[in-house]
N, C-alpha and C positions, 0 to 999 in steps of 0.2 A: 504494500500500500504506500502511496506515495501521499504524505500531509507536508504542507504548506501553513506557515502561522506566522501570524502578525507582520507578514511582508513589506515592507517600505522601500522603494526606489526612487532614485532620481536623476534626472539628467540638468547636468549644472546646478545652478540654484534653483530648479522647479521641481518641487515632487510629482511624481507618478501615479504611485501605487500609495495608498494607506493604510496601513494595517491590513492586506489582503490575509483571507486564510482558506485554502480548499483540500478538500480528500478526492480521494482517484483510487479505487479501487479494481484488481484484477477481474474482469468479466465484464465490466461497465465503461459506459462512455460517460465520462465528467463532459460539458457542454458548456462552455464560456460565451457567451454572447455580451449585447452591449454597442453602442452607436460609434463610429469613427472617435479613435482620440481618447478612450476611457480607459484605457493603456494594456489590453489585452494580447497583444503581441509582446508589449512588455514583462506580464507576468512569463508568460512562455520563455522568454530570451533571459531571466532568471535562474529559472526552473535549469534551462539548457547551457548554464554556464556560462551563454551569451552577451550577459553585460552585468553589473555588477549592483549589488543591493546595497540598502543602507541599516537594516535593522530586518528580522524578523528568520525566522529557522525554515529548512528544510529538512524530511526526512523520508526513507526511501527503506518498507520495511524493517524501521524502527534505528535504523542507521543514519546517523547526521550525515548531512552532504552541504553540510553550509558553505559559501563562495566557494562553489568548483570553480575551473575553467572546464570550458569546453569540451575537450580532452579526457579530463577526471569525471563529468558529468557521464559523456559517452559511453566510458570504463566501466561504470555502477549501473550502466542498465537505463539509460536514458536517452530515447531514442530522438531528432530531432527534426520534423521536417518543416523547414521556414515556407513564411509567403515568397513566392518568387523561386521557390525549388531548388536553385543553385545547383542545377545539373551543371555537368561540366563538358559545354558546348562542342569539343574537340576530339573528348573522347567518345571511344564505343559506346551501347549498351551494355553490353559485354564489360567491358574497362569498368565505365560509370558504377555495375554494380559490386565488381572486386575491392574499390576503396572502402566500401563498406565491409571488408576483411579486417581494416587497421585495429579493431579490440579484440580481434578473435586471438584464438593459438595460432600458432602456422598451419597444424593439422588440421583445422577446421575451416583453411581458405579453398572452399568449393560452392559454387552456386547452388542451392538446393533447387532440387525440381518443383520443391513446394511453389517457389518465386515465380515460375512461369504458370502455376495451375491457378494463381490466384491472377494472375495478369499475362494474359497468352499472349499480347502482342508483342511481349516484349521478349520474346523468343525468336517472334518472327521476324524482328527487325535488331538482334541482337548485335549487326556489323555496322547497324547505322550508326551517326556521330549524334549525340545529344543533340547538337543546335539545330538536325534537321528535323525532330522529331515535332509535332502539334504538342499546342499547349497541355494538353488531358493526358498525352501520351507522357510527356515530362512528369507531370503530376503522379503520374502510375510509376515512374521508373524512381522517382525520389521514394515514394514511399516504401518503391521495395530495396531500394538502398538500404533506408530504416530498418528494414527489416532483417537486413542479412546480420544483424549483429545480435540477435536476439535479444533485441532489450528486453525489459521487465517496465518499464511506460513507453509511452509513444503519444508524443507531443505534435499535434495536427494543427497547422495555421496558415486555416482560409482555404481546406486543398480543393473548392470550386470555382474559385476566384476563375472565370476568363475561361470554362471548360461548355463542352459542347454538353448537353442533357444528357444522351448514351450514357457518355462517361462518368457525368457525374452520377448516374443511377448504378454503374459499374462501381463505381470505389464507395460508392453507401454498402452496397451485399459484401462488400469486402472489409471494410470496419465492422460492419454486424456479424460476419461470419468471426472475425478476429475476436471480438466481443465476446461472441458465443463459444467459443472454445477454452474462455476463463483463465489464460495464462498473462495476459497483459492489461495493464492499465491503460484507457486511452483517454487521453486530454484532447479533445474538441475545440478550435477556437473556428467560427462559422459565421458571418452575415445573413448567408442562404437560410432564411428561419424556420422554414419547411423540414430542409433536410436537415438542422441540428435539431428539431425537436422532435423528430419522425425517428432518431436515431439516439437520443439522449436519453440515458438513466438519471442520470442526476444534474441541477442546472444552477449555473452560477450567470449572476446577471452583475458584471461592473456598472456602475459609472461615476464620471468623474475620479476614476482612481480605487471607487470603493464598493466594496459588495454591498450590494443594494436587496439582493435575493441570493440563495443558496437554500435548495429544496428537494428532493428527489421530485423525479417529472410526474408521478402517475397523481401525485397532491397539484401539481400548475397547473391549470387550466389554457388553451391556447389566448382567448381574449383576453386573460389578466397577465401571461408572458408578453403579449402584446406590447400590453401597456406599458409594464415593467422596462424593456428594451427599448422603447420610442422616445421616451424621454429624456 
């Protein structure tokens, strides 16, 4: 279980985050929602090592993880995939999903077949170079990046941003199936409101930096999540 408490971040002299606090448990989608700017990629890029906090704990099955980098976040089972993917435009598919080897042993640098049954195209286009690939196709290839390292969470931000519908109905059955199989925690951060609450266990609503709601979903009602997020 990955808990988050009493978070605080800033960038220069402006805080972010206020006292955030959220759980993420294995089998469940945690679903971060919230208006442009309420700092929800923030919390993420915490969580991921990605930028650094001012106050408040991380814990990761009962294990501090306070100011990782990056690297040490990755190491503990913290999987990351950003808005904007950061496929690496030059390389293969192929290539792209081997970097995602760097926490494993040596012995366990091999692509599972599992990577291509939850994502077949990317088999089929496995010699192509990241920058040729469509936007949805990049989005399936980062998240199976994420995946080859076996996290224990898996930090989602925005992954329908800019995607054709297909696909985005393609990587919903594949977080639900992931979900459903009860070994990973998944962190959700979503716009698309349909498909994080169609897909959410549990719902954290920012704003302004601060949790405004935090609920399990089958208590939210969609008109009062509504509301909750609009504002």
């Amino acid at each position: 279980m990955l808990s988050v408490k009493d978070l605080t971040l800033h960038y220069g002299a402006s805080q972010i985050l206020h006292d955030v606090g959220l759980t993420a448990r294995p089998g469940a989608v945690t679903a971060v929602m919230g208006t442009n700017g309420v700092g929800k990629t923030s919390l993420l890029k915490a969580i991921a090592g990605r930028h650094p906090y001012s106050g408040g704990r991380i814990t990761l099955d009962g294990e501090t993880l306070d100011h990782l980098s990056a690297t040490q976040a990755a190491q503990s089972g913290i999987a990351y995939v950003p808005q904007g993917r950061e496929v690496f435009a030059l390389l293969t598919v192929t290539e792209n999903l081997q970097t995602g080897f760097a926490c494993l042993p040596k012995a366990d640098h091999a692509i599972p077949g599992r990577i291509y049954e939850l994502f077949p195209v990317l088999r089929q286009m496995k010699d192509r170079r990241g920058g040729d690939l469509s936007g949805g196709q990049q989005q399936q290839l980062a998240i199976a990046r994420a995946l080859i390292g076996r996290p224990r969470v898996l930090l989602l931000d925005e992954p329908t941003e800019g995607i054709q519908p297909n696909i985005i109905k393609q990587i919903g059955e594949v977080i639900g199936l992931l979900r459903d199989e009860g070994e990973i925690a998944i962190v959700l951060v979503e716009q698309f409101f349909d498909f994080a609450y169609g897909l959410a266990d549990h719902l954290v609503v920012l704003n302004r930096g601060e949790v405004r709601l935090s609920e399990p979903a089958v208590t939210v009602k969609r008109d009062r999540l509504l509301r909750e997020v609009s504002i």
